[in-house]
FIDREN-676930 format. One record per residue (C-alpha): residue number from 1; residue in one letter; x, z negated, y negated. Coordinates in pm, 1 decimal. Each point is the difference from the previous one (the first is absolute). Example, Ala and Ser with C-alpha at 12.3 -4.5 7.8 and 13.67 -1.06 7.14 Angstrom:
// residues 2
+-----+-----+----------+----------+----------+
|   n | res |        x |        z |        y |
+-----+-----+----------+----------+----------+
|   1 |   A |   1230.0 |   -780.0 |    450.0 |
|   2 |   S |    137.0 |     66.0 |   -344.0 |
+-----+-----+----------+----------+----------+
END
This chain:
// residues 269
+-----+-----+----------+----------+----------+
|   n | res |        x |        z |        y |
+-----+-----+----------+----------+----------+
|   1 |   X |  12679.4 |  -9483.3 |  -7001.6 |
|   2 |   X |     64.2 |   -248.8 |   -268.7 |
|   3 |   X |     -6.5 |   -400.5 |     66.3 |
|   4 |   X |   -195.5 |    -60.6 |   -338.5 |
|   5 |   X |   -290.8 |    210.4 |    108.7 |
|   6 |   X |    -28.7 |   -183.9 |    330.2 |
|   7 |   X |     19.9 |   -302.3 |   -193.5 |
|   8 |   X |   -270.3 |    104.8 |   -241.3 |
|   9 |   X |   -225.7 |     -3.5 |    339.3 |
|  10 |   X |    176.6 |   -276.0 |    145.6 |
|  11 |   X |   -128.5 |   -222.4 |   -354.8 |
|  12 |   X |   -360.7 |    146.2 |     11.8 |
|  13 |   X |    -63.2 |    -64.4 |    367.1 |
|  14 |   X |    147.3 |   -364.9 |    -19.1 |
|  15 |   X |   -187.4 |    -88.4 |   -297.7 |
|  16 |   X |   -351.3 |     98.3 |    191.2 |
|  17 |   X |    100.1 |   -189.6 |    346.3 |
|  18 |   X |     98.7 |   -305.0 |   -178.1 |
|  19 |   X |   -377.9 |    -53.0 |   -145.2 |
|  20 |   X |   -136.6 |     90.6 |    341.1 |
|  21 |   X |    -63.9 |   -346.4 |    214.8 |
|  22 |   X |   -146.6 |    245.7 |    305.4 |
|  23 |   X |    370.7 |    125.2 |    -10.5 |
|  24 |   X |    186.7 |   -328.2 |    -92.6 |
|  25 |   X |   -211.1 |   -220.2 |    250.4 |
|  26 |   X |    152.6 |    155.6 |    370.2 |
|  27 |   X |    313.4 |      8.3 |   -106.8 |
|  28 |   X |     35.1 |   -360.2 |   -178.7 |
|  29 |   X |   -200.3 |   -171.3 |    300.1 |
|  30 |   X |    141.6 |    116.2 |    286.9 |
|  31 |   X |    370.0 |    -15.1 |    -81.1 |
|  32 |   X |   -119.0 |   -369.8 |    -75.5 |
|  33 |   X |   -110.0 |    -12.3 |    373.8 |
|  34 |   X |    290.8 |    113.0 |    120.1 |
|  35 |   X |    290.5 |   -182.7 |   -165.5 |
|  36 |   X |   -198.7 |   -339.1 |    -53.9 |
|  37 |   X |   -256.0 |    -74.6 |    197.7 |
|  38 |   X |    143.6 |    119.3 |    376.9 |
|  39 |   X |    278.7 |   -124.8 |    -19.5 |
|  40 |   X |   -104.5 |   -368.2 |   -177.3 |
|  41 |   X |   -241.3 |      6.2 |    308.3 |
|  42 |   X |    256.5 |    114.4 |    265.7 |
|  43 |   X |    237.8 |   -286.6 |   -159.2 |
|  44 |   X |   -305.8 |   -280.2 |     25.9 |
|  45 |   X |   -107.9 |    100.8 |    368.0 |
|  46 |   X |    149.6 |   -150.6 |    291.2 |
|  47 |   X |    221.6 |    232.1 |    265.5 |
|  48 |   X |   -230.7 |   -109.3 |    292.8 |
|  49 |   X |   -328.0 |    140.1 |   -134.1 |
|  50 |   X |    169.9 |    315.3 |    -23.6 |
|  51 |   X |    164.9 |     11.0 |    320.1 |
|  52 |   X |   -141.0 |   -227.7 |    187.6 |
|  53 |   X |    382.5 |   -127.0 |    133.1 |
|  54 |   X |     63.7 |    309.3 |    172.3 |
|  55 |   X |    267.4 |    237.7 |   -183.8 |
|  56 |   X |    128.4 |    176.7 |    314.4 |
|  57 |   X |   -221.7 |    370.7 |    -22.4 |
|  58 |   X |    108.4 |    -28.9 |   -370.6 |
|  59 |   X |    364.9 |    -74.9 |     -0.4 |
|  60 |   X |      5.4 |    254.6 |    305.5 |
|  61 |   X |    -68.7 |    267.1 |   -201.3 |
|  62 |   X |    275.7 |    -22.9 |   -304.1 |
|  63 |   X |    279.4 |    149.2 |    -35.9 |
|  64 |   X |    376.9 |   -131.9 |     82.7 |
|  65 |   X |     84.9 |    -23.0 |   -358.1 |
|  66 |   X |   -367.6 |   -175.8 |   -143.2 |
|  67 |   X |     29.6 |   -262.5 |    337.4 |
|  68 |   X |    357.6 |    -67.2 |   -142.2 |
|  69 |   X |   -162.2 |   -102.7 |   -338.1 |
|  70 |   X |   -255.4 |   -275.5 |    133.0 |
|  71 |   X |    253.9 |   -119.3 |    292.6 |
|  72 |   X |    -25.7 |   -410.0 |   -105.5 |
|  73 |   X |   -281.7 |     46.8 |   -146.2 |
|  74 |   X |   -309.0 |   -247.7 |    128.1 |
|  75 |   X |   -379.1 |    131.0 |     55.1 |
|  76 |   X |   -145.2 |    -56.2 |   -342.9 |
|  77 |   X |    322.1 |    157.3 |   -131.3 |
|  78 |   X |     31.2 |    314.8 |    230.1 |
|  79 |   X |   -371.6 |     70.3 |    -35.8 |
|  80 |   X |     14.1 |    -56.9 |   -446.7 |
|  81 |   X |    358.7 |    204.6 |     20.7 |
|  82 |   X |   -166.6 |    316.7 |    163.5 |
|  83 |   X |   -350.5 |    -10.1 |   -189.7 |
|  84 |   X |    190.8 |    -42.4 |   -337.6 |
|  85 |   X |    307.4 |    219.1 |     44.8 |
|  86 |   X |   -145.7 |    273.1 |    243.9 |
|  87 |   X |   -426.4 |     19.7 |     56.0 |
|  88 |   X |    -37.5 |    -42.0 |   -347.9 |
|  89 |   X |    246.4 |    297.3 |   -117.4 |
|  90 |   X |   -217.4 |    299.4 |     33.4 |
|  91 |   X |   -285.5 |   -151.4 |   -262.5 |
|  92 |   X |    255.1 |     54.6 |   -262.3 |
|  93 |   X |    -42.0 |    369.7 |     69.6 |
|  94 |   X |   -347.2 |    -54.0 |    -36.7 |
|  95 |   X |     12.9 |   -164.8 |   -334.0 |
|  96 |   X |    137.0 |    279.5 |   -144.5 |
|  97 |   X |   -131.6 |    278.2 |    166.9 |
|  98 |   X |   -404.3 |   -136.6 |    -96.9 |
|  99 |   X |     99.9 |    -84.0 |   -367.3 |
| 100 |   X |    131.7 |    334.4 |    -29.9 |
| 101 |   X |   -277.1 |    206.3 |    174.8 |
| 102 |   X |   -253.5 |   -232.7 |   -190.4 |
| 103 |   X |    127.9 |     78.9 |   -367.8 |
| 104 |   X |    100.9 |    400.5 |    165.0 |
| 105 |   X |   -357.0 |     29.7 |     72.0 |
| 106 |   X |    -92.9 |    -29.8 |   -360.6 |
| 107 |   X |    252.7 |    279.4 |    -88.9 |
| 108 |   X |   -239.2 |    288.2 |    -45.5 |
| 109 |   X |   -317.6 |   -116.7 |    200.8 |
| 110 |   X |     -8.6 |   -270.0 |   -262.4 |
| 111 |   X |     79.0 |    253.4 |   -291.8 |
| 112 |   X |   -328.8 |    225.7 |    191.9 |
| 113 |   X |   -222.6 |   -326.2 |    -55.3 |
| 114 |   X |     61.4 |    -74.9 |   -374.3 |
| 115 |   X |    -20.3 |    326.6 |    -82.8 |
| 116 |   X |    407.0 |     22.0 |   -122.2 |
| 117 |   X |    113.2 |    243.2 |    253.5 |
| 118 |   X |    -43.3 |    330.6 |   -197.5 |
| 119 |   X |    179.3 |   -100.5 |   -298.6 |
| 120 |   X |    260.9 |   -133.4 |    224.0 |
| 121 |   X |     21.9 |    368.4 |    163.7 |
| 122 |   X |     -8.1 |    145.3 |   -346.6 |
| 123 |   X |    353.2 |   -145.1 |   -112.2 |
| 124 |   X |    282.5 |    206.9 |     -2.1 |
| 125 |   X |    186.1 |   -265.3 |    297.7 |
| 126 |   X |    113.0 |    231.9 |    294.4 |
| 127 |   X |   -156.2 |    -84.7 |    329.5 |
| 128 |   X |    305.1 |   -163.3 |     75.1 |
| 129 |   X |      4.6 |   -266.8 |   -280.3 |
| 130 |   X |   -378.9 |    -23.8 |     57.1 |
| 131 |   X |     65.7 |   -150.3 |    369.1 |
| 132 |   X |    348.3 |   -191.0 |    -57.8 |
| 133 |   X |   -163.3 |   -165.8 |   -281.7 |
| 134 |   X |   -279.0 |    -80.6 |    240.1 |
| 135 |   X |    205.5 |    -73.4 |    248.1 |
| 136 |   X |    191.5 |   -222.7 |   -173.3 |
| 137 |   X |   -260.0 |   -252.4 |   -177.5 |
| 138 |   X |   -101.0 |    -50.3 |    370.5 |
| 139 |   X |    347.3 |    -65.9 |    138.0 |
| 140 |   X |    124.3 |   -235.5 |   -296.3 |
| 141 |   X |   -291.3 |   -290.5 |     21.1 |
| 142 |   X |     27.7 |     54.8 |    388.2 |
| 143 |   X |    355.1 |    -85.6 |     20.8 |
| 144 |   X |    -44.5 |   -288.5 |   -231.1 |
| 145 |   X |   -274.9 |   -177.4 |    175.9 |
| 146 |   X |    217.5 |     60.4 |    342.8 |
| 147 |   X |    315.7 |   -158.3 |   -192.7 |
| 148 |   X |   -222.5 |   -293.4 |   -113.8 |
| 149 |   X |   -178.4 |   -115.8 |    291.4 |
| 150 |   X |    347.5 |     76.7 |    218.7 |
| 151 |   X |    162.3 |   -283.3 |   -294.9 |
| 152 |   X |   -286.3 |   -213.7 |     81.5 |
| 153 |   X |    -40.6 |      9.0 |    384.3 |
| 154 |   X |    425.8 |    -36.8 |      5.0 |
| 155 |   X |    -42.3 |   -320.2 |   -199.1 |
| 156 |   X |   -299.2 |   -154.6 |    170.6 |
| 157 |   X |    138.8 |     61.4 |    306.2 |
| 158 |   X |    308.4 |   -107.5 |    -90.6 |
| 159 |   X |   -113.5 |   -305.8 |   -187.1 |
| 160 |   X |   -289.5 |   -146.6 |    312.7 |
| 161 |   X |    306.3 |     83.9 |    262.2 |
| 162 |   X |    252.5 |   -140.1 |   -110.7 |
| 163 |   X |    -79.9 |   -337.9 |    138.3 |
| 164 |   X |    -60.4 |    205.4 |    345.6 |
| 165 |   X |    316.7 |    194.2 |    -12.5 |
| 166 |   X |    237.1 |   -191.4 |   -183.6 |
| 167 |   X |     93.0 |    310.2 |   -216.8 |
| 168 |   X |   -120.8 |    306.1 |   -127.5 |
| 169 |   X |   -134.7 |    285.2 |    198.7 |
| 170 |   X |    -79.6 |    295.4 |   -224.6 |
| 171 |   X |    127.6 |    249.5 |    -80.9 |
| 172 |   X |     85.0 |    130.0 |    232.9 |
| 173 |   X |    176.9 |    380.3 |     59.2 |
| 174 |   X |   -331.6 |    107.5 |    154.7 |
| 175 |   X |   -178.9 |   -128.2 |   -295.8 |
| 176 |   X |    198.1 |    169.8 |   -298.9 |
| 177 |   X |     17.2 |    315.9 |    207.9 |
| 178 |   X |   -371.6 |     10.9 |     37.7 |
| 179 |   X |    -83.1 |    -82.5 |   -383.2 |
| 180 |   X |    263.7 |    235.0 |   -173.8 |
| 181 |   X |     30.3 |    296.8 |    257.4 |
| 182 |   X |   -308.4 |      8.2 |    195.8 |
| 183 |   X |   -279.5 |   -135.9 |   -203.0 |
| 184 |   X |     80.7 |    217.3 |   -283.5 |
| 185 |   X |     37.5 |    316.8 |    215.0 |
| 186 |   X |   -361.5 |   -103.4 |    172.5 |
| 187 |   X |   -176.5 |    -57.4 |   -350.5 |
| 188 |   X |    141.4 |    399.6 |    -97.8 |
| 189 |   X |   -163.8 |    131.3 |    274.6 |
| 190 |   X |   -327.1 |   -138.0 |     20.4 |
| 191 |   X |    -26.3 |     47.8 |   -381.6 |
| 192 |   X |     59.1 |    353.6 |    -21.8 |
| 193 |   X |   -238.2 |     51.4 |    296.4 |
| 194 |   X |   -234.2 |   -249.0 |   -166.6 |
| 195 |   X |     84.2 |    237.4 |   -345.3 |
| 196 |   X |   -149.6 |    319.3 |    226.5 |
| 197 |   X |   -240.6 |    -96.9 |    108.2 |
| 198 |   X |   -152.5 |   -181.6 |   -326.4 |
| 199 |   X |     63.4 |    336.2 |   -154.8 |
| 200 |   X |   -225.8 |    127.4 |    254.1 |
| 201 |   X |   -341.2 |   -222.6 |     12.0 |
| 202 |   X |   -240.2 |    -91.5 |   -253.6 |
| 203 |   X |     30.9 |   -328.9 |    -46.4 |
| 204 |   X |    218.7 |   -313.6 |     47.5 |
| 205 |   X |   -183.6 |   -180.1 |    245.1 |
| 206 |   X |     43.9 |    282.2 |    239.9 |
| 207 |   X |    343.0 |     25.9 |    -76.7 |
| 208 |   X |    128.1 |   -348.1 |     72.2 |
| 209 |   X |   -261.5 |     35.9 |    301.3 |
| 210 |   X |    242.6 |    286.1 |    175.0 |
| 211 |   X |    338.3 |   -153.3 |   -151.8 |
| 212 |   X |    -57.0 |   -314.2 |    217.9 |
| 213 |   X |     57.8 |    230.0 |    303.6 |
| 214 |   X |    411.3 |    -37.7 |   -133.1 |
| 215 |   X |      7.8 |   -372.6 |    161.5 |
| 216 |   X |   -104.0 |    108.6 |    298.0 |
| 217 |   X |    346.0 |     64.3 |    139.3 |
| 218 |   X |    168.3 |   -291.8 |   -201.2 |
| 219 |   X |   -285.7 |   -233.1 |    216.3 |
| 220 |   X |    194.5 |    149.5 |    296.5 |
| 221 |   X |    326.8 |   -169.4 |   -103.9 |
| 222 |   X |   -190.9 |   -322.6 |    -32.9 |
| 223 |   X |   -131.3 |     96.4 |    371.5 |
| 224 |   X |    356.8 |     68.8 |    107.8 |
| 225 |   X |    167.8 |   -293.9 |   -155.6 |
| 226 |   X |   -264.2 |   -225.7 |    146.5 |
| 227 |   X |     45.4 |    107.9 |    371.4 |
| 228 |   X |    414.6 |     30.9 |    -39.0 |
| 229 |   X |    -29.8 |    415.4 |     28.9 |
| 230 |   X |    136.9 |    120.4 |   -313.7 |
| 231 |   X |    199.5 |   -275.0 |   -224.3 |
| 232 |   X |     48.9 |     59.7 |   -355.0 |
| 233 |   X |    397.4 |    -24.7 |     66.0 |
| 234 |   X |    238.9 |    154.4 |   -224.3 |
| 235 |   X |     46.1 |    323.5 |    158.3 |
| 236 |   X |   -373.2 |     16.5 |     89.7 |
| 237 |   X |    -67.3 |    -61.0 |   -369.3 |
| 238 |   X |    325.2 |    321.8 |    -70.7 |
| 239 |   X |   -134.7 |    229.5 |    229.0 |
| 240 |   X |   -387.3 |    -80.9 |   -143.8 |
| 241 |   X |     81.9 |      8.4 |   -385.0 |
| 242 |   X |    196.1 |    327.6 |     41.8 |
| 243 |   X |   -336.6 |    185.9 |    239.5 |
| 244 |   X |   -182.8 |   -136.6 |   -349.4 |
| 245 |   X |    223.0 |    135.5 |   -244.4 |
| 246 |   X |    -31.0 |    340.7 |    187.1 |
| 247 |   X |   -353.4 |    -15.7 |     -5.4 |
| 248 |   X |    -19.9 |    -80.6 |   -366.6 |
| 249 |   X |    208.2 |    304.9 |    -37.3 |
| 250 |   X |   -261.1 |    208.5 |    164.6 |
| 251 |   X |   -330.5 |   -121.2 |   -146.2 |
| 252 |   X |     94.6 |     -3.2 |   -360.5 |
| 253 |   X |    142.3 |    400.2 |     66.9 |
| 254 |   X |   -388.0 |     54.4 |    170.9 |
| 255 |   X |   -184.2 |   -233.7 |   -221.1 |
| 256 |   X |    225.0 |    251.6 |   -298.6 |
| 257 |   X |   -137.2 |    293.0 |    178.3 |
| 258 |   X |   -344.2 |    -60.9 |     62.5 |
| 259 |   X |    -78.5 |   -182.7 |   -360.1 |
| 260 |   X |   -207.1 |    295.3 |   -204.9 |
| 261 |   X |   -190.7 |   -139.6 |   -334.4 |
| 262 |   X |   -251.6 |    234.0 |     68.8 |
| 263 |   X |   -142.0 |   -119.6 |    321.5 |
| 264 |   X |     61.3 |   -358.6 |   -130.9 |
| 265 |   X |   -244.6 |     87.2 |   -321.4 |
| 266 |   X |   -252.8 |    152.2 |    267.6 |
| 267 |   X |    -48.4 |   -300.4 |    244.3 |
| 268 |   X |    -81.7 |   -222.4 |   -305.4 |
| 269 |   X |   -383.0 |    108.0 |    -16.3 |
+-----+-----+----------+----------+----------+
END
């Protein structure tokens, strides 16, 4: 396999998604939601119309070591402190797990709808470079719109607490091990699945349609962090980036296997 092939790919692919506002849109506007807007709102509201003065069923149901971190704190800065640093984690596996599904779905559904795909299939790239280079224009923007909007959520938060805090609250460990170890390992998988399955349908439309079925579990680490039953601690965060890893191994060996140019070239029509 040679890197300048999967480059070639890599150059072609990148130049069609970045004239493509149906692509650019999702994954501009909602990282924009997420690391501006929630928390300049969480910042602006007042801890009693979230709680209502009553933090005992949440502070019940932390662990030792995340009580130890708010221990001092007051209401409004307890209940910013675990929206900011905790609740809030888990959508930055979401940022880069839809911009990378969004611009994977395009990889050969969107080659089937402009009519590209058999001159693609014609070149002399192995299946292998075909996919990494596929792979790979979806995983680059991803990780640089997760970067981004983690800069800009760490300095908005950081800028509208300080007055609450007194000093600065993120990063934190949790945070960096989420954004370089997790997030990235996430994004892989739900790419090459995203890859398959695009290689598989007729269009893009139906493509992204299935891929969004990839944040379903990541909305059940938003679920868990918001009841207290699975915190994105460090060794949670390990444990889950290495179970990712493994599965990355294992779909890009299947998604390998089952890739055949001639059943590709005879669900275009």
């Amino acid at each position: 396999m040679r890197a300048d092939k999967v480059l070639l790919v890599f150059r072609k692919d990148w130049l069609e998604i970045r004239r493509n506002w149906e692509i650019l849109a999702p994954i501009l506007i909602v990282p924009l939601i997420f690391s501006v807007f929630l928390p300049t709102v969480i910042m602006l509201i007042p801890a009693s119309s979230t709680t209502n003065g009553d933090l005992s069923g949440i502070l019940g149901i932390l662990p030792t070591n995340v009580r130890a971190e708010i221990a001092g704190f007051n209401e409004q800065q307890t209940v910013s402190y675990l929206l900011l640093g905790y609740i809030f984690l888990p959508f930055f596996l979401i940022i880069p797990a839809m911009a990378s599904s969004v611009i994977a779905s395009d990889s050969f559904a969107g080659e089937k709808e402009r009519k590209t795909i058999e001159g693609l299939l014609a070149t002399p790239l192995s299946d292998a470079e075909l996919m990494l280079g596929k792979i790979l224009v979806a995983f680059v923007p991803s990780m640089i719109v997760t970067l981004a909007s983690f800069a800009t959520y760490t300095a908005i938060v950081d800028y509208l607490g300080f007055g609450l805090f007194g000093r600065l609250i993120l990063p934190t460990v949790n945070w960096v091990l989420v954004i370089f170890l997790l997030s990235p390992a996430v994004s892989v998988a739900g790419i090459a699945l995203t890859v398959i399955v695009s290689a598989r349908v007729k269009g893009f439309r139906e493509a992204q349609q299935l891929s969004v079925l990839i944040i379903l579990p990541i909305m059940g680490l938003v679920v868990g962090q918001a009841f207290g039953i699975l915190l994105l601690v460090p060794a949670v965060i390990l444990i889950l980036t290495a179970v990712f890893a493994a599965l990355d191994v294992v779909i890009l060996k299947i998604g390998l296997s089952m890739f055949e140019r001639e059943e590709i070239l005879s669900r275009i029509h």
